[in-house]
Structure formats: C-alpha cells, structure tokens
C-alpha beads as a LAMMPS data file, in Angstrom:
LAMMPS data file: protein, C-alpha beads

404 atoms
403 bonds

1 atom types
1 bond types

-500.0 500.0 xlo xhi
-500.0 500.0 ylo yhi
-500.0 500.0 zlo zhi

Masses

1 110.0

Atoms # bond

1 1 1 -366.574 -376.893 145.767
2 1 1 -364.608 -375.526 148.504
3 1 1 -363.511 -371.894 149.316
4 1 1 -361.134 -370.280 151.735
5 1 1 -362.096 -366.995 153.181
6 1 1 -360.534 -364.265 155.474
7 1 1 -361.919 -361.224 156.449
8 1 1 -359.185 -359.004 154.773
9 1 1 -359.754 -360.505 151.627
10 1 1 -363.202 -359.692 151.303
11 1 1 -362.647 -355.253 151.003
12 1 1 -364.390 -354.361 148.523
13 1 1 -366.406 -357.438 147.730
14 1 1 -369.937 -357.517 146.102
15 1 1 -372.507 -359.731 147.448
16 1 1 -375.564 -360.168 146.108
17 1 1 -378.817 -361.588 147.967
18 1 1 -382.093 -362.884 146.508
19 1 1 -385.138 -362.118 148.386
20 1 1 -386.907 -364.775 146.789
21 1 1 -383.923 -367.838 147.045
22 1 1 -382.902 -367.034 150.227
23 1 1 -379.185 -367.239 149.159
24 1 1 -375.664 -365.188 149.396
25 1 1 -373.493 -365.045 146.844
26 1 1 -370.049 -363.760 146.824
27 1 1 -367.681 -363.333 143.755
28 1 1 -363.970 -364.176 144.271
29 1 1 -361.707 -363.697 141.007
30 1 1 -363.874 -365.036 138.163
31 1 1 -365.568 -367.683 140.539
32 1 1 -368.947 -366.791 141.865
33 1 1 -370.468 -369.290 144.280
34 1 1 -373.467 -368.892 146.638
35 1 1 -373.762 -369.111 150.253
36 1 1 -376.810 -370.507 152.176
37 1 1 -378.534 -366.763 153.620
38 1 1 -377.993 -367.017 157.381
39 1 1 -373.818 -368.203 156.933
40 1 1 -371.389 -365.682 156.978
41 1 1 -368.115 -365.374 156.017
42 1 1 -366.217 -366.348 159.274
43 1 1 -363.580 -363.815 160.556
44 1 1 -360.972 -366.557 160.294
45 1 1 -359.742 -368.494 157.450
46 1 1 -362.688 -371.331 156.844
47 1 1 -363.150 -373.566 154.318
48 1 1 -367.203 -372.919 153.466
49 1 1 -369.366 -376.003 152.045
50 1 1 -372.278 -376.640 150.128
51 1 1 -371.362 -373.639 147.482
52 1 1 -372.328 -374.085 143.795
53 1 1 -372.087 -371.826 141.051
54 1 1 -375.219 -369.716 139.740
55 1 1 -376.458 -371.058 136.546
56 1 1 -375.677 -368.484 132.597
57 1 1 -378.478 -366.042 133.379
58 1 1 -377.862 -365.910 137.122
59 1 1 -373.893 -365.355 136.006
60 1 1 -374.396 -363.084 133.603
61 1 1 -376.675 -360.875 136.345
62 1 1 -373.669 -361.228 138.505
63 1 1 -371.439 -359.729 136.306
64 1 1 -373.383 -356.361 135.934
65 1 1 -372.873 -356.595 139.749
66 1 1 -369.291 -356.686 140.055
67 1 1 -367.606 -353.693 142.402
68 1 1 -365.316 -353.890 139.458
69 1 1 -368.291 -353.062 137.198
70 1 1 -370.329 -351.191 139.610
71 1 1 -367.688 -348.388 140.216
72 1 1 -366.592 -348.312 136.502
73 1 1 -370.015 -347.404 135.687
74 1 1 -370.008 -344.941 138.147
75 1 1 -366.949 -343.570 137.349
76 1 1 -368.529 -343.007 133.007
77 1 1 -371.081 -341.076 134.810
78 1 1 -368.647 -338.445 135.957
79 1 1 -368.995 -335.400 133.760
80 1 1 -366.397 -334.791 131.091
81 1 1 -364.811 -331.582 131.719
82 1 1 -365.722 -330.805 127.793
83 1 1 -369.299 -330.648 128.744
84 1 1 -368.932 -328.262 131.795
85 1 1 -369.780 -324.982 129.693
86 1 1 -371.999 -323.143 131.867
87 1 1 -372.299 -322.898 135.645
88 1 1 -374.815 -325.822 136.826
89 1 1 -373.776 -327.914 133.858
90 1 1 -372.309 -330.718 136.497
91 1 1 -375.391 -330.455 138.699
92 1 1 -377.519 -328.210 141.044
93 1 1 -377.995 -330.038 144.435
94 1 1 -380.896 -329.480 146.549
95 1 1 -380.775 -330.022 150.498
96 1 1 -384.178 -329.606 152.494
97 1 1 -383.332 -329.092 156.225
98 1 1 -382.077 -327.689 159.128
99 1 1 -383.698 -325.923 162.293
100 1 1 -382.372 -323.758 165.086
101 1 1 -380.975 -326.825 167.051
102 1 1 -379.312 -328.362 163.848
103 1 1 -377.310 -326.235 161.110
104 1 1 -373.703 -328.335 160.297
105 1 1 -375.984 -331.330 159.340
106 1 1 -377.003 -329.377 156.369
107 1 1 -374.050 -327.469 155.697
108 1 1 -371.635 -330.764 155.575
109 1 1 -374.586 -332.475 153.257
110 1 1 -374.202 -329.021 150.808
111 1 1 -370.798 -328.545 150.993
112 1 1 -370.395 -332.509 150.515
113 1 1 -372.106 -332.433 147.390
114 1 1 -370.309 -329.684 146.196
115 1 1 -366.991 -331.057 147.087
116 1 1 -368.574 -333.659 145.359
117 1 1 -368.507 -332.013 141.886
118 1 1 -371.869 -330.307 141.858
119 1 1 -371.554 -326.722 140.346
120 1 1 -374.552 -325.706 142.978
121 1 1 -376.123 -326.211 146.664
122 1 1 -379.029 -324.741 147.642
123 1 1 -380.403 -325.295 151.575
124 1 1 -384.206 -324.534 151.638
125 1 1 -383.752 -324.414 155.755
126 1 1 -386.010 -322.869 158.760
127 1 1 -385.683 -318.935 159.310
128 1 1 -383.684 -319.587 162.527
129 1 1 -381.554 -322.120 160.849
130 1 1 -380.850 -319.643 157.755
131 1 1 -378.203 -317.134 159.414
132 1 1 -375.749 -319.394 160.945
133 1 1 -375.836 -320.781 157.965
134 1 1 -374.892 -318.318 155.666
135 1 1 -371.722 -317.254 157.639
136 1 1 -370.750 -320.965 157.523
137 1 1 -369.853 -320.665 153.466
138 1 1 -370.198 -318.173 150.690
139 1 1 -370.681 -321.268 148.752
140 1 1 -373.931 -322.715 149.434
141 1 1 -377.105 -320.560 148.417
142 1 1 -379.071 -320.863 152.015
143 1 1 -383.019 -319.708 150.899
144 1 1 -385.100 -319.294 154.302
145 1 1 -388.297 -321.425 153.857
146 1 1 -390.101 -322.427 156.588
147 1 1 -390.377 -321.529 160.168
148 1 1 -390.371 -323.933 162.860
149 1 1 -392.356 -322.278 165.516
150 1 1 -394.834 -324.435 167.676
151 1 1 -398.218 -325.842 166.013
152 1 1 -400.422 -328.254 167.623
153 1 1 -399.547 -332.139 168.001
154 1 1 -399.773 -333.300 164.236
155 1 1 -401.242 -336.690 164.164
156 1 1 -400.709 -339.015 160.903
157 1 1 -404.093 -338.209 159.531
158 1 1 -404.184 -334.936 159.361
159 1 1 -403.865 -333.374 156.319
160 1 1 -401.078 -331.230 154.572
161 1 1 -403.186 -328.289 155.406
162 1 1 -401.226 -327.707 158.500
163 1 1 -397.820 -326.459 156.120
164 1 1 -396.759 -323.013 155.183
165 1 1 -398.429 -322.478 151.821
166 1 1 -395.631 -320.087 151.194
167 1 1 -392.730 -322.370 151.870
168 1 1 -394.531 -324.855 149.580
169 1 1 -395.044 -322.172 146.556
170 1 1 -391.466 -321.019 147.598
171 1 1 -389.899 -324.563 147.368
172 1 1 -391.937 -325.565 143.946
173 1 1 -390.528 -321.852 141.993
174 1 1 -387.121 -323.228 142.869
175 1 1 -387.667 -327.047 142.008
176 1 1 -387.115 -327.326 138.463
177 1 1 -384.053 -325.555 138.154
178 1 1 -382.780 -328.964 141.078
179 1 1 -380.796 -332.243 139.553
180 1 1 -381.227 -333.455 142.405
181 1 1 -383.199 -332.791 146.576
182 1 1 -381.977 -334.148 149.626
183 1 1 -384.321 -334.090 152.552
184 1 1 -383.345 -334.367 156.226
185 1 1 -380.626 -333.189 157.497
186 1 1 -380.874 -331.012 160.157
187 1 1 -384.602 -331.146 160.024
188 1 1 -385.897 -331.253 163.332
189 1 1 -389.231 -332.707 164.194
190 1 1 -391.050 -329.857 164.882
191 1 1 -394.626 -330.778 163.937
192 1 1 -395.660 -328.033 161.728
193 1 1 -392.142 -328.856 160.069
194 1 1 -392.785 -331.774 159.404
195 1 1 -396.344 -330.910 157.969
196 1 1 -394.565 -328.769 155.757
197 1 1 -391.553 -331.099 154.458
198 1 1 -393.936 -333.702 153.985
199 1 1 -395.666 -331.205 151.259
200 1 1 -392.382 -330.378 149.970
201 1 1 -391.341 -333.885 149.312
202 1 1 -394.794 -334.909 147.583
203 1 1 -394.189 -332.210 145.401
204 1 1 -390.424 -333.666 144.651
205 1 1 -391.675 -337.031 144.909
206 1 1 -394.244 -335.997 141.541
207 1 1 -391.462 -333.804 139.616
208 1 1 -388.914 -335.874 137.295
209 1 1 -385.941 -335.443 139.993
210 1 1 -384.020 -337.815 142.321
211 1 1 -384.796 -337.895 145.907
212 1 1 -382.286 -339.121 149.093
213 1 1 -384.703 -339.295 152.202
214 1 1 -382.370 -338.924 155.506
215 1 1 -382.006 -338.306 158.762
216 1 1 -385.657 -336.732 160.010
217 1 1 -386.995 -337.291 156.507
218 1 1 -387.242 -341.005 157.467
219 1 1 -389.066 -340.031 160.694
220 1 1 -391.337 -338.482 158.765
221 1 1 -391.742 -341.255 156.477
222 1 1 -392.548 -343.744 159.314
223 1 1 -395.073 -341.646 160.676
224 1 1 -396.727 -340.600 157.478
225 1 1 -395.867 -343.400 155.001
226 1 1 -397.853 -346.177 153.517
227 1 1 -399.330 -347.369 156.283
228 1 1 -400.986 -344.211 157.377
229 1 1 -403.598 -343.989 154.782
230 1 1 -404.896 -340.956 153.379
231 1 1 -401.982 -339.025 154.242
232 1 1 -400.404 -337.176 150.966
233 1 1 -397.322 -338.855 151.584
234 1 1 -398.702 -342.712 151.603
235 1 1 -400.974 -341.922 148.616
236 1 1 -398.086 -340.209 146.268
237 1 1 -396.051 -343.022 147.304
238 1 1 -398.752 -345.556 146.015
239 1 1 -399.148 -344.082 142.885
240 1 1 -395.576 -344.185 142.567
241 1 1 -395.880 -348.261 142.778
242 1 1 -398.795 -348.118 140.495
243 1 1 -397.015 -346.337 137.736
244 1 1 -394.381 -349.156 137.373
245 1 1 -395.286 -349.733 133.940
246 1 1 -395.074 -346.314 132.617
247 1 1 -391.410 -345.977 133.979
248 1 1 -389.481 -346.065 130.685
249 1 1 -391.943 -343.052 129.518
250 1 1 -390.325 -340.562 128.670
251 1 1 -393.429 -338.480 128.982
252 1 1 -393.775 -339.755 132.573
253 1 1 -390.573 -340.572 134.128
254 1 1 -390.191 -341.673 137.211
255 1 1 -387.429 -340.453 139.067
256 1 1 -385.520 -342.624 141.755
257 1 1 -385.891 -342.257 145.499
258 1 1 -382.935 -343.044 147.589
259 1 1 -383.483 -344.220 151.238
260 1 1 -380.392 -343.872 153.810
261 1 1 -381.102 -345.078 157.411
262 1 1 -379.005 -345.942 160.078
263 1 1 -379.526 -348.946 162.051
264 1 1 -381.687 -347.110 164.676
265 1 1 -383.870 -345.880 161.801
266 1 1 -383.792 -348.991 159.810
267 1 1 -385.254 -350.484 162.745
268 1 1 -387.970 -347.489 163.130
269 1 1 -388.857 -347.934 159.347
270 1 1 -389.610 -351.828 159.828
271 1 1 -391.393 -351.828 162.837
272 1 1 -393.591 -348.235 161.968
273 1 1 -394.144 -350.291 158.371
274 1 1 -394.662 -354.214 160.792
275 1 1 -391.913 -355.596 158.141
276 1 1 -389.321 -358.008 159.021
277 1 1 -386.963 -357.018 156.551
278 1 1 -385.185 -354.230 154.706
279 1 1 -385.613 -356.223 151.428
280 1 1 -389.208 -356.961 152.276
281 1 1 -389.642 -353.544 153.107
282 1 1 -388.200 -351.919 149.782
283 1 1 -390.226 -354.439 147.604
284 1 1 -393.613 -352.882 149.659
285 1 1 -392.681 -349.331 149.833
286 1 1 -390.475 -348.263 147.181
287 1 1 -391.090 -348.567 143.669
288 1 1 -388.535 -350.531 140.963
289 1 1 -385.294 -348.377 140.301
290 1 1 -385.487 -347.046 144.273
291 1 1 -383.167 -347.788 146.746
292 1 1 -382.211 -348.419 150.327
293 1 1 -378.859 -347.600 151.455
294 1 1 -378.618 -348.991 154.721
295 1 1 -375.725 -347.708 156.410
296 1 1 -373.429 -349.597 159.110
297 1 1 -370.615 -351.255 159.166
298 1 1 -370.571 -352.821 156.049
299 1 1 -373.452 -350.644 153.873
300 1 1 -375.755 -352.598 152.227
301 1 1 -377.708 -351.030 149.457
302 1 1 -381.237 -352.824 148.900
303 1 1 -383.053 -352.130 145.056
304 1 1 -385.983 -353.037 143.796
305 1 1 -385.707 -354.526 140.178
306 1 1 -388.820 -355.294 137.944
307 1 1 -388.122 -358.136 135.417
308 1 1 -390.267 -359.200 132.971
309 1 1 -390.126 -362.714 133.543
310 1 1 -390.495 -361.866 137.423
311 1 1 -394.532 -361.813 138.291
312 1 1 -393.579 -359.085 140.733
313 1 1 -391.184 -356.562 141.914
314 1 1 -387.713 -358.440 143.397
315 1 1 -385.077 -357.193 145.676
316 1 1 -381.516 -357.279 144.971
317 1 1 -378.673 -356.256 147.901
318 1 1 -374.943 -355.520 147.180
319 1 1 -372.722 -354.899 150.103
320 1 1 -370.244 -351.882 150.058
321 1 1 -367.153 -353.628 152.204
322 1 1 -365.090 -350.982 151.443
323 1 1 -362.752 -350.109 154.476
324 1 1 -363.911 -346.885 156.207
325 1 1 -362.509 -345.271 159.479
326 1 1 -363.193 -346.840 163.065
327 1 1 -363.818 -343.059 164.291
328 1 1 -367.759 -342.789 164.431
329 1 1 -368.495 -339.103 164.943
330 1 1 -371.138 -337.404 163.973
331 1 1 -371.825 -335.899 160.298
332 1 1 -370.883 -338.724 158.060
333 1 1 -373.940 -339.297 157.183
334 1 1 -374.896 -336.043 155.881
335 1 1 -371.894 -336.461 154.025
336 1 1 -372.548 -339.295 152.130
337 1 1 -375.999 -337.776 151.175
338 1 1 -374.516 -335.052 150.125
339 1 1 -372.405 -337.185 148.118
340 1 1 -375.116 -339.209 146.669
341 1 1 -377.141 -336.591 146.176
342 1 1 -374.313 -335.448 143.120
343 1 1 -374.251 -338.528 142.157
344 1 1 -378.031 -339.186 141.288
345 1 1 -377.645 -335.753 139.584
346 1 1 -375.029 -337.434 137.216
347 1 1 -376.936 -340.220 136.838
348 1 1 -379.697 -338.175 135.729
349 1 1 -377.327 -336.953 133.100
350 1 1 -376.828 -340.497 131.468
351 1 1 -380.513 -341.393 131.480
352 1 1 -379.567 -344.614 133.022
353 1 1 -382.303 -347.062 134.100
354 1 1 -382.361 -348.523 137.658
355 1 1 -379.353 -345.985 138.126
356 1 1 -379.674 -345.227 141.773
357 1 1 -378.003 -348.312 142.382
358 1 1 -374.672 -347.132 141.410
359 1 1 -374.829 -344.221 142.344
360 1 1 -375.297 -345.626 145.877
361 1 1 -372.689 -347.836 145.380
362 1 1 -370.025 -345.226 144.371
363 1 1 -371.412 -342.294 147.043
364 1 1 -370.479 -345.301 149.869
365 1 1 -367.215 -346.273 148.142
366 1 1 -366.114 -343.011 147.901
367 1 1 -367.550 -341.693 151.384
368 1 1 -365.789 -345.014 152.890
369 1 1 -362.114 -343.242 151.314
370 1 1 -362.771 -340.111 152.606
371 1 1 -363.490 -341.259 156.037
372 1 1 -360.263 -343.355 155.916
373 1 1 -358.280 -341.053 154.481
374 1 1 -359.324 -338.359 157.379
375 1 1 -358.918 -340.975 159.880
376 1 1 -355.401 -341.548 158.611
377 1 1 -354.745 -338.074 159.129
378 1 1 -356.153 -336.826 162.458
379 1 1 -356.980 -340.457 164.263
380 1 1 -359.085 -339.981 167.030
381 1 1 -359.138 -335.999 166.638
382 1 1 -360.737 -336.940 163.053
383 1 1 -364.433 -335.046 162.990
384 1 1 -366.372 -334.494 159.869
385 1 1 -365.149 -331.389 158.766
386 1 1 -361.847 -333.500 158.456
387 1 1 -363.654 -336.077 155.974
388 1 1 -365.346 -333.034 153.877
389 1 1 -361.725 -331.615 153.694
390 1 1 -360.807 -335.430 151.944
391 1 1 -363.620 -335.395 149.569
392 1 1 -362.415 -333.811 146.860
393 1 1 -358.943 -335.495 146.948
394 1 1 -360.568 -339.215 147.099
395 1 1 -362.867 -338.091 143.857
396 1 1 -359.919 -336.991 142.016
397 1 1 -357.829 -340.273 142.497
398 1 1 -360.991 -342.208 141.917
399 1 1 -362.043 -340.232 138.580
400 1 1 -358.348 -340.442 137.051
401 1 1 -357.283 -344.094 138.651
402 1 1 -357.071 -347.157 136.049
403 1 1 -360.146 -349.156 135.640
404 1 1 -358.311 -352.429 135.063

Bonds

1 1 1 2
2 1 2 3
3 1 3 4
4 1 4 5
5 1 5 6
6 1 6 7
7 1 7 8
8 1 8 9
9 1 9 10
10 1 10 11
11 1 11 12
12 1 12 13
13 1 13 14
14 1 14 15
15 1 15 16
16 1 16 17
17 1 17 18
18 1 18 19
19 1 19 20
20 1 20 21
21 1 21 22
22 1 22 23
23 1 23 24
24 1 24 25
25 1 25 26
26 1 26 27
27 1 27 28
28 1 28 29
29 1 29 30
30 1 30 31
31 1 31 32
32 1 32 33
33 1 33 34
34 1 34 35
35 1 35 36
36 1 36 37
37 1 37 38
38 1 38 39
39 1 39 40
40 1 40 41
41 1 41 42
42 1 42 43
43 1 43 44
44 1 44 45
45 1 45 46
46 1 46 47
47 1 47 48
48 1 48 49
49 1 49 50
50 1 50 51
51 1 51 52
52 1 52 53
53 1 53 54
54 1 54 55
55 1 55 56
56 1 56 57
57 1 57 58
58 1 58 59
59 1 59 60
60 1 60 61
61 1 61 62
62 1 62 63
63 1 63 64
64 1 64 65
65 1 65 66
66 1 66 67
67 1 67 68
68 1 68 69
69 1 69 70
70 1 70 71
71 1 71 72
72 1 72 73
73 1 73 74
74 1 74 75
75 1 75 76
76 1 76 77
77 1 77 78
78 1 78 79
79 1 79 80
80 1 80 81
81 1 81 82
82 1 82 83
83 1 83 84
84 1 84 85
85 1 85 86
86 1 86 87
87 1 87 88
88 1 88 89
89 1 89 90
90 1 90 91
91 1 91 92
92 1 92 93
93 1 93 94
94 1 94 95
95 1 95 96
96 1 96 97
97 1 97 98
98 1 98 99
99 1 99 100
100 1 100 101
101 1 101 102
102 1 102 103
103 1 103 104
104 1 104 105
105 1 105 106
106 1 106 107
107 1 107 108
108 1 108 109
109 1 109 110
110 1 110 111
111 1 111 112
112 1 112 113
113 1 113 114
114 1 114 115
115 1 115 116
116 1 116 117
117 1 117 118
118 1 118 119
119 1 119 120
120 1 120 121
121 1 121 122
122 1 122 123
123 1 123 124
124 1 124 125
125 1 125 126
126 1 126 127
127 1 127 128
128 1 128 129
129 1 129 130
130 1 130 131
131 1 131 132
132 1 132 133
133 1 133 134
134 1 134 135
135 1 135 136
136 1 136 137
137 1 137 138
138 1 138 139
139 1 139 140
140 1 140 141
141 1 141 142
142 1 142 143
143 1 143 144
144 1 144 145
145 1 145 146
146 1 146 147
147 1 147 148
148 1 148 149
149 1 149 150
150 1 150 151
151 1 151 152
152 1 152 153
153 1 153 154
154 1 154 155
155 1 155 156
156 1 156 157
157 1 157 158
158 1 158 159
159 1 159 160
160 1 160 161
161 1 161 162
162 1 162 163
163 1 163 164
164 1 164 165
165 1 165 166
166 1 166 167
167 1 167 168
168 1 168 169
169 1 169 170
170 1 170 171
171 1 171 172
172 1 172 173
173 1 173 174
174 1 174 175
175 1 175 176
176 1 176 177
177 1 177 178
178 1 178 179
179 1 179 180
180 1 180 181
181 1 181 182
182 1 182 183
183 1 183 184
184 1 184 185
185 1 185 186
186 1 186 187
187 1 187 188
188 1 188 189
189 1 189 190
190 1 190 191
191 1 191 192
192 1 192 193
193 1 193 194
194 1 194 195
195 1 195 196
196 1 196 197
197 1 197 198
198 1 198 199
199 1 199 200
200 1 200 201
201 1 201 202
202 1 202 203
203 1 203 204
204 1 204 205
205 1 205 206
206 1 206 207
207 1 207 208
208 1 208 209
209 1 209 210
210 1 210 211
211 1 211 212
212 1 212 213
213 1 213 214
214 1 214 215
215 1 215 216
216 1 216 217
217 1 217 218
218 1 218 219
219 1 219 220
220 1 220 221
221 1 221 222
222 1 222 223
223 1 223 224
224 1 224 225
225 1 225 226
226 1 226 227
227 1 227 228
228 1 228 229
229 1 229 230
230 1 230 231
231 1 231 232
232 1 232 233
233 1 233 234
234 1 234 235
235 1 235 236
236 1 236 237
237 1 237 238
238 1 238 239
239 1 239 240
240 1 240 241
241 1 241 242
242 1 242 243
243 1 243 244
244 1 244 245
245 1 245 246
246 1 246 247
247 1 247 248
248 1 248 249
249 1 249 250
250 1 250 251
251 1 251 252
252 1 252 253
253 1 253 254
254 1 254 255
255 1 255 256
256 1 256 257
257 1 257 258
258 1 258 259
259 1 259 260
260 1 260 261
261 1 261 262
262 1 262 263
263 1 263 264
264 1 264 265
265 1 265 266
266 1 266 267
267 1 267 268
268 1 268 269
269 1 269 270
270 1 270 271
271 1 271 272
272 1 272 273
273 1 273 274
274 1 274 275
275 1 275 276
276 1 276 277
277 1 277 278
278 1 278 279
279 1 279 280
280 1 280 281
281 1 281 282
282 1 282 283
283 1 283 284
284 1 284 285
285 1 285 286
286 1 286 287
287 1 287 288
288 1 288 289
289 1 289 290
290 1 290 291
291 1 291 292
292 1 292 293
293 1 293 294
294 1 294 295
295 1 295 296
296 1 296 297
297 1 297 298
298 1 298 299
299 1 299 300
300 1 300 301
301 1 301 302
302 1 302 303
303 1 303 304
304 1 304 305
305 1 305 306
306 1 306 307
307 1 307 308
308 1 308 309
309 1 309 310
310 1 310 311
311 1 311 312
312 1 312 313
313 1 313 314
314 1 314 315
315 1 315 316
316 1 316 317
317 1 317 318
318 1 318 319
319 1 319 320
320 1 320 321
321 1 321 322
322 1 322 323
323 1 323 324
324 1 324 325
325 1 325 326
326 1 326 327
327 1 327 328
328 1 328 329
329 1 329 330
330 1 330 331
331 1 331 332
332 1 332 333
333 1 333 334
334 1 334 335
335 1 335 336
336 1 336 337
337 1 337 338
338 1 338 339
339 1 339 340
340 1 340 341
341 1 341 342
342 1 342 343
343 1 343 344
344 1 344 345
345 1 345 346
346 1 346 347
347 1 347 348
348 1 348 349
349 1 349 350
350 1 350 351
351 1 351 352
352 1 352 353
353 1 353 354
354 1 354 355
355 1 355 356
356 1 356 357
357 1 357 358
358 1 358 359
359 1 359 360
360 1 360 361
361 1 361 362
362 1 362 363
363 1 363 364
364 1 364 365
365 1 365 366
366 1 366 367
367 1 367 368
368 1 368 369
369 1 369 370
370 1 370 371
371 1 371 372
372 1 372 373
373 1 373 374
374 1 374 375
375 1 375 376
376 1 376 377
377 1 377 378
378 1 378 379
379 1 379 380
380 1 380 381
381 1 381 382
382 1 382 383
383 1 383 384
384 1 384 385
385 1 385 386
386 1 386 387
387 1 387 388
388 1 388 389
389 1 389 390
390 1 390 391
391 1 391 392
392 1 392 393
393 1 393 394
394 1 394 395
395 1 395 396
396 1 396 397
397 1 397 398
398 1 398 399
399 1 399 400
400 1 400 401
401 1 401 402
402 1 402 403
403 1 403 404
C-alpha cells in the first residue's frame, strides 16, 4: 500500500498512537493505515511504505477517533439554548490562581471560559492579586483566598499543615456550586501557596468535578506528586488509580483531571516523575478517563483508556493539527484552559464516559481558530487579549457550521 503525503494536507488530521504497538496511524478519506512510531510524515510529498490497514476492531476504534467525529461530539455537547433557563445553567467555571506578580494569567483563563459560553467565573486568587483584578472586568467574581506572604522553604514531605485553614474552608463552601476548577494560572510559587493550592486541589481532586492542572499547578504536581510519598497530593492521586473499578458508580464518580503542559513542563513532569514518556507517564499517574494535553506545535492530547479485554490501563494520543497563529505571545495558554475548562463543564452535562478527551480535542481546535483568526487580524501586533476578543466569534461559526 502506498500513500502520498504533504504537510498541508494533513490540517486537521487525527492520529492515533498505541503505547503498547508502538505504531502511528493516520486516517486519510476512508483509508486508515499505520505508520511505524519513529516515521513521520515528511514535509514534502513522499510516498510512505510498509503501511497496512488496522484490522475490524482496531477500525471501528478509529472511527470514534475521527476529527470528523471528535468535534461533532463536541459540538452535541454544546448547550441548547432551550435548556439555558437560569443563570449558571451553561456552567460555573472555577479558576484557582494568581499572585501579586501574575493577574492577566487568570483573568484571560476566566474571561476565556466565559467567552467560552460559561454563564459564571469565579477566581479564588491571593489578597494582592484580588484588586487588580476586579477593575480588570465586572464579569468575573474575583473571591480573595489566600495570601502569599513568605513561609519557610516547604519541602515535599511536609504536610498540608503549612496552608491557610481558612482559604481551604473558604474554597470547599464555594466548591459545589463549580462545573468545573482550573488551577494555575497566575499562581506563583510562593511556598506557603503552594502548601495551600495543593490542599485546595485534594479537596477538588475528591469532589465529583473536572479538574485542568496548568501553569504552576504542574509545578506543584512535580514536586508533590506520586513520587513524593506521603504527601496529600501523591496519596489522593493513588486512590484515584485504585478506584478504577468503581468509575461508572454513580454513587462514586470519578471526575476527570485534565493535564496541560508546555514543552518545558512536559519535560519537568517526566524527569520529576524519571518517565520517558508522556504516554508512559499518563498510564502511571493519571487514572482512566484523564488526560494530557500537551501543548506545542501540533497539541497532542494523551488519555488513558481502561478496556476490559486490556489487563491494564492503555494510552491512546490524537494530534490536534489544526492551523494556529505563528505569533507566540504570552497568554494562550490560559486561554485554552479557560476554554477547556467550559468545556469539561459541558461534558459534565452529558454524563459522557472518558469525556475529557473531547473536550480537549475541541478546547485546542477551537483555541487553534481563535489564535488564527487574531493573527489574521493584528499580525505581529496580535497579543492575547486579541485572541480572547476572537473567542466568541470562532464558537459561534463552530456551533452553527454543517457537520457534514
């Protein structure tokens, strides 16, 4: 079998990548082949060898993974305007950061997921952070929670003692009312912040509501993560594994986490956890239905899927080509998990299984549009109050474009 290939032809692809097989696949028309893992698709026309096609069940897995297929179903979990009665009926968004140094992270993650569709955005930020803030936007509900003055050098094993008992209490009052928590942006690394988040997201991590870890969050989650033993964080984590089987419990859902690192904190994440791998590391540390979004130029979302007639937890990886902006300025990030921070929230909604993977899928898409359509307008001027101002324009021609 023999395939040509250019680079412009490939927008918008899904691949899909067994950590088990070792193999590539890519799906062109209604042919699906399989590359060997290592290959890639060369930037010039090629013709690539030794492809064969994925046998019925392998196929029919495929399908499910179509863009086509991903965004549609992303698209159904949009709220119908006839079920937006009340205010908070398309989602209230939670984002968990910001310090004196850092207050647009948060705001552009808020307004993002408002812009977004979310009816709500609350920012549970640092006193210092919390003014700025609310002269940025009447908007966003900014609720002063923590403070980030000095506390001694927190080492991994210490224990959660070290947080603000009141900005725990504070946080947990407000956390049922959430759809959805973000935690990161803008957070700092203050050390009795971090003690404090890293209470704050155990408690998430145990209530029935999606998480996106960002930014700081996944600092945090190096330092206090499965490897460091006997932290809250590693242990809540484990359980999270260990409950695998109880997932489609109603009386003890699990709720998906959603992972977003760069390349510099991909990097941090494998080498803090001694994994070679961002599939290895998702199959170790996350739990099935989770997700890694890693972000670059091509964003390739990593989640772990529990079979039945797999002995253990598998990875699967589908690449969001979509064509973004060449403009890399700051903010984009907090974007897009502000963005997929509405979309879990809708998710949510459908009571989807293993959901988190399209909403990842769409939140890049659509982040990818926004960025190109701001690009388009400003060029190199383009900053990420330019992509915000895009987001609810590339929703709207999303939501009402034809599926076929």
């Amino acid at each position: 079998m023999l395939l040509s290939c250019e680079t412009s032809q490939i927008l918008g692809w899904c691949c899909f990548h067994s950590s088990r097989h070792g193999l590539r696949s890519v799906r062109q028309g209604t042919r699906l082949v399989t590359l060997r893992y290592q290959q890639r698709v060369p930037a010039k026309p090629r013709y690539l060898r030794n492809a064969h096609t994925f046998g019925e069940h392998a196929r029919s897995r495929m399908d499910v993974l179509e863009p086509a297929r991903l965004l549609e179903a992303y698209r159904r979990s949009i709220p119908d305007w006839e079920t937006l009665r009340h205010k908070g009926a398309a989602g209230r968004v939670a984002v968990v950061g910001g310090c004196l140094e850092y207050t647009g992270a948060p705001y552009l993650a808020a307004m993002s997921a408002t812009r977004a569709g979310a009816d709500l955005a609350y920012i549970f930020c640092a006193v210092e952070a919390a003014f700025p803030l609310k002269t940025y936007a009447p908007d966003l509900i900014v609720i002063p929670a923590y403070s980030s003055r000095p506390l001694a050098s927190l080492q991994p094993s210490d224990s959660v003692h070290s947080s603000e008992p009141a900005a725990v209490d504070l946080f947990v009052s407000w956390l049922p009312r959430m759809h959805a928590v973000c935690f990161g942006p803008g957070l700092g690394r203050d050390p009795g912040v971090l003690a404090t988040v890293q209470e704050l997201l155990v408690r998430a991590l145990k209530h029935p509501v999606p998480v996106v870890i960002d930014a700081d969050a996944l600092f945090l989650l190096s330092q206090f993560g499965p490897r460091h033993t006997g932290t809250a964080l590693a242990t809540t984590l484990e359980e999270r594994r260990n409950a695998t089987a109880d997932r489609g419990s109603s009386s003890n859902r699990i709720a998906p986490i959603v992972v977003t690192p760069n390349a510099v904190e991909t990097r941090r994440l494998l080498e803090s956890f001694q994994i070679r791998s961002p599939q290895e590391w998702v199959r170790h540390v996350l739990a099935p239905g989770d997700v890694m979004l890693e972000k670059g130029e091509t964003d390739r979302i990593h989640a772990v899927c529990d079979e039945a007639h797999e002995p253990e937890p598998s990875c699967v990886t589908v690449d969001c080509a979509e064509c973004g902006s060449p403009r890399r300025c700051g903010g984009q990030g907090d974007i897009l998990s502000g963005i997929l921070a509405t979309s879990l929230a809708w998710m949510g909604f459908q009571g989807e299984s293993a959901s988190a993977l399209v909403a990842a899928v769409g939140a890049s898409t659509l982040t990818r549009r926004a960025s190109r359509a701001a690009f388009g307008a400003k060029y190199r001027a383009m900053t990420a109050t330019d992509v915000l101002e895009q987001v609810g324009p590339v929703f709207h021609a999303f939501e009402t474009e034809s599926s076929s």
